[in-house]
C-alpha positions in Angstrom: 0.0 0.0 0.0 3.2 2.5 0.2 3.0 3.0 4.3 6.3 3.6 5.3 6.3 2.0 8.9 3.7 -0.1 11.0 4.1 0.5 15.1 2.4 -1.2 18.3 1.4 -0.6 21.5 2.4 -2.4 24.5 0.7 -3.0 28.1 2.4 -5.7 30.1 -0.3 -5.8 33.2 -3.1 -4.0 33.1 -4.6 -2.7 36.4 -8.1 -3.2 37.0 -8.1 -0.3 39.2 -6.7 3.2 37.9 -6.6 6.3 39.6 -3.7 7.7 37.4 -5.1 9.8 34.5 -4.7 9.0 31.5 -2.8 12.0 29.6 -4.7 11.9 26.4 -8.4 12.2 27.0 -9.2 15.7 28.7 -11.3 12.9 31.4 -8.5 11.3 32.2 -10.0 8.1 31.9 -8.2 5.1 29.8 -9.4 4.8 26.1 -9.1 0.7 26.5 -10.0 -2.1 28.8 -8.6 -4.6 31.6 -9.1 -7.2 28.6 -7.8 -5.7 25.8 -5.4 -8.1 24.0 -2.2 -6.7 23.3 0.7 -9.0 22.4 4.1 -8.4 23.7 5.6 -5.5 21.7 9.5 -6.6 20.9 8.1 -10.3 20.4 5.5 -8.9 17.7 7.9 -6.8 15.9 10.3 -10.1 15.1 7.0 -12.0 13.6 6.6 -9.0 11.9 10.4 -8.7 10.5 10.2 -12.2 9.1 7.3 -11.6 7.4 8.2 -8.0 5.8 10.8 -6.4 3.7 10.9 -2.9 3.7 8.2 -1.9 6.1 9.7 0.1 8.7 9.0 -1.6 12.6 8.0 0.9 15.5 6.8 1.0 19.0 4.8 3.5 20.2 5.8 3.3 23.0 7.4 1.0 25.2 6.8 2.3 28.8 10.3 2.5 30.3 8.8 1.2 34.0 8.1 -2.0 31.8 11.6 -3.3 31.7 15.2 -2.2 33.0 17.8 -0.4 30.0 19.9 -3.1 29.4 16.7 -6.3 28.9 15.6 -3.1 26.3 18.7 -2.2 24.7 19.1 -6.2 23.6 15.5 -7.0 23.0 16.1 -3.6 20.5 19.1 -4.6 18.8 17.8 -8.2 18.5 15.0 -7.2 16.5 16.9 -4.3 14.5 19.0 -7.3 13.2 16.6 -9.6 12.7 14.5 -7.1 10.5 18.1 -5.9 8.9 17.7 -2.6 10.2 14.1 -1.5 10.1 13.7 -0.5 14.0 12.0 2.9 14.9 12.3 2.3 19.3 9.7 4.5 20.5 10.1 5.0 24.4 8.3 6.8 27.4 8.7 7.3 30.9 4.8 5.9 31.3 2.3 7.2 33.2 0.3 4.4 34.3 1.7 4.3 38.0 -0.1 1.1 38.9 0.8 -1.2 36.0 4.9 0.0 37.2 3.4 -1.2 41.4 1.9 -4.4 39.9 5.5 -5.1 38.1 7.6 -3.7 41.0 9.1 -1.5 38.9 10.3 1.9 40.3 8.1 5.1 39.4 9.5 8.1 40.5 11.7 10.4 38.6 10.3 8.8 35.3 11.7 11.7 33.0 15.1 11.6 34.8 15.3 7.6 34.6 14.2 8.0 30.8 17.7 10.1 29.9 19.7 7.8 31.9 18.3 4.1 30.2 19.2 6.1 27.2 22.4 6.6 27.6 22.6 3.0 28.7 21.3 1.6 25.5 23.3 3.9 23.7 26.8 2.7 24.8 25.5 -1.1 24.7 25.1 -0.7 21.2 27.9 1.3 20.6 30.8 -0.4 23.1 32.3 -3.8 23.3 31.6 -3.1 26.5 30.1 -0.9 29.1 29.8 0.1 32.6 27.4 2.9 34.0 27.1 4.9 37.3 24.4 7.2 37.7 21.6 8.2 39.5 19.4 5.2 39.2 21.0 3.0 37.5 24.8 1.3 38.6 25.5 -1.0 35.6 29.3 -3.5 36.5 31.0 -4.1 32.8 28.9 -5.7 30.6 28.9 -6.7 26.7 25.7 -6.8 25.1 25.3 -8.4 21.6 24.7 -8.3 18.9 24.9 -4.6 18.0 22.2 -3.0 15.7 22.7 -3.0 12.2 21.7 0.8 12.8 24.1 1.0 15.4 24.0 3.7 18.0 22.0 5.9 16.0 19.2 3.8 15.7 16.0 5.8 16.0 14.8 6.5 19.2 11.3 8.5 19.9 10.3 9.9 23.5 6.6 9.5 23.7 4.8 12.6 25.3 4.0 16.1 25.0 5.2 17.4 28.5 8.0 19.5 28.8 10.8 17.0 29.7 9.4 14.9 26.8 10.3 17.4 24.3 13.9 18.1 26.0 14.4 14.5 25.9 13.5 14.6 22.4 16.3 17.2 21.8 18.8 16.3 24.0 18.6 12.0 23.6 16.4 11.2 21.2 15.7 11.4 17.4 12.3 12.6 17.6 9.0 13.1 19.8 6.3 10.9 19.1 2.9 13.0 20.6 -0.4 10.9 20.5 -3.8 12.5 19.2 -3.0 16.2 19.0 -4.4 18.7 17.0 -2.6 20.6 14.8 -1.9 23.7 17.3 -0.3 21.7 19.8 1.5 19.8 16.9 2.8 23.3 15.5 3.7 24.8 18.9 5.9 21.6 19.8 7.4 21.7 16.5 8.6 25.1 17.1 9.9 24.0 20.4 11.9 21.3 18.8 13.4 23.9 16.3 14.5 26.1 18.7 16.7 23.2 19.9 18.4 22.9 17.4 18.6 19.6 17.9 17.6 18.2 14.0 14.8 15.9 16.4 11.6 14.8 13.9 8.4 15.2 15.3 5.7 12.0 14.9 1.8 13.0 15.6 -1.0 10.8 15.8 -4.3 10.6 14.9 -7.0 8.1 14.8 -8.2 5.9 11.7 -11.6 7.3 11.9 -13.9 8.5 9.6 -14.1 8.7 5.6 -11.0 8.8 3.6 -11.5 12.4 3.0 -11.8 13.1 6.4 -8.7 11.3 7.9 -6.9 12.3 4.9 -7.3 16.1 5.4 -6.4 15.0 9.1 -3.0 13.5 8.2 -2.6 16.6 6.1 -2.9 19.4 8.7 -0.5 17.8 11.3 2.0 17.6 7.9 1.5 21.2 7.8 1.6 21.6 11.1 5.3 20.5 11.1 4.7 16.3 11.6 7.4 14.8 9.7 5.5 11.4 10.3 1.8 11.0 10.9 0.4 7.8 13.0 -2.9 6.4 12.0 -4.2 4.8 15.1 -6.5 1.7 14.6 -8.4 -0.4 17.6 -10.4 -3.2 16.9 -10.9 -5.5 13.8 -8.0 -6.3 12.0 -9.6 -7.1 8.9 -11.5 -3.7 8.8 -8.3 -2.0 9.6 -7.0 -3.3 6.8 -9.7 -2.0 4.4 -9.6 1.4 5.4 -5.7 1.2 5.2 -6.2 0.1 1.2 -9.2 2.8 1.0 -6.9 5.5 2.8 -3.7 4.8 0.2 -6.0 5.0 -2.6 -6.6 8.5 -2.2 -3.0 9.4 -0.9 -1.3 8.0 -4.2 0.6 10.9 -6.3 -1.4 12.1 -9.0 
């Protein structure tokens, strides 16, 4: 169909009770259930290499509170060989407090542990071998292979639209990856990025809803908002997802 990449989601336990809000609904309630079936992220994308050529292989996002930098940096270099070099690692510090109490997983300081499992992953993937003191994180010398066929500058995007997202973004990361926002928010963290200067590319989403037209001219105003990439976000039936994929490309083809 011409897409250039295909991403998932990931939840590794989902709490039946949640008091943390959810950061993209102005409710603050989740948009999914306790049963929705999501299947591991890193396990998905290596069906999904074998079975693919050129289609580019994303997560968005892997919640760092989910797993500790180094289990990451080698599930991420695994499948960036296996795929021969198609991985787009979208990260973020999370924000679902009770699935990181159900894993045991430290929460506090998310934005500050983010920069630091960073840095980890990008010395494993750079160094025969590594050791880290920091903050959080004490790390003796280690070797973790193989390396990425993208190598240290594999693409990493910090999930979020908060402040320390967006620094991330420019100071870490290759781009921001911001999940169902309109075009203003789009154009003011675009702006933000640029005043970096830090070259980071900026992802938006938006949801596979509507007609063609519709979530066509969607696409199009977070392009012109300054999205270098635009997520359509699909729930539900595979099948139909599909179809309004094909319908969507239809209409997207150059004329």
């Amino acid at each position: 169909m011409g897409y250039h990449s295909l991403w998932v989601t990931e939840r590794v336990a989902m709490p039946v009770h949640i008091q943390s809000a959810y950061p993209y609904r102005s409710d603050g309630l989740p948009a999914f259930s306790t049963d929705a079936g999501w299947c591991e992220s890193m396990v998905t994308l290596g069906f999904l290499a074998a079975v693919s050529s050129r289609l580019r292989l994303g997560t968005a996002v892997i919640p760092l509170f989910t797993r500790d930098p180094v289990s990451l940096a080698k599930q991420a270099a695994s499948v960036d060989v296996l795929s021969r070099g198609r991985l787009e690692l979208g990260i973020g510090a999370g924000w679902l407090v009770e699935e990181a109490q159900a894993l045991g997983r430290p929460h506090d300081s998310r934005a500050a542990r983010l920069d630091e499992a960073i840095d980890i992953m990008r010395a494993a993937w750079s160094r025969p071998s590594f050791s880290y003191e920091g903050r959080f994180y004490r790390i003796p010398e280690v070797g973790v292979h193989p390396h990425p066929v993208q190598g240290p500058d594999l693409p990493v995007w910090i999930g979020g639209h908060s402040r320390a997202a967006i620094r991330s973004a420019a100071d870490r990361g290759s781009g921001l990856l911001t999940w169902l926002a309109g075009p203003e928010p789009v154009r003011a963290m675009a702006a933000d990025l640029r005043s970096r200067r830090s070259g980071a590319r900026l992802a938006a989403a938006t949801a596979l809803a509507g007609s063609p037209g519709e979530i066509e001219a969607r696409a199009r105003r977070l392009a012109e908002a300054g999205a270098d990439l635009v997520l359509l976000v699909a729930y539900g039936d595979g099948e139909d997802t599909v179809g309004r994929l094909d319908q969507l490309a239809r209409i997207l083809e150059p004329t």
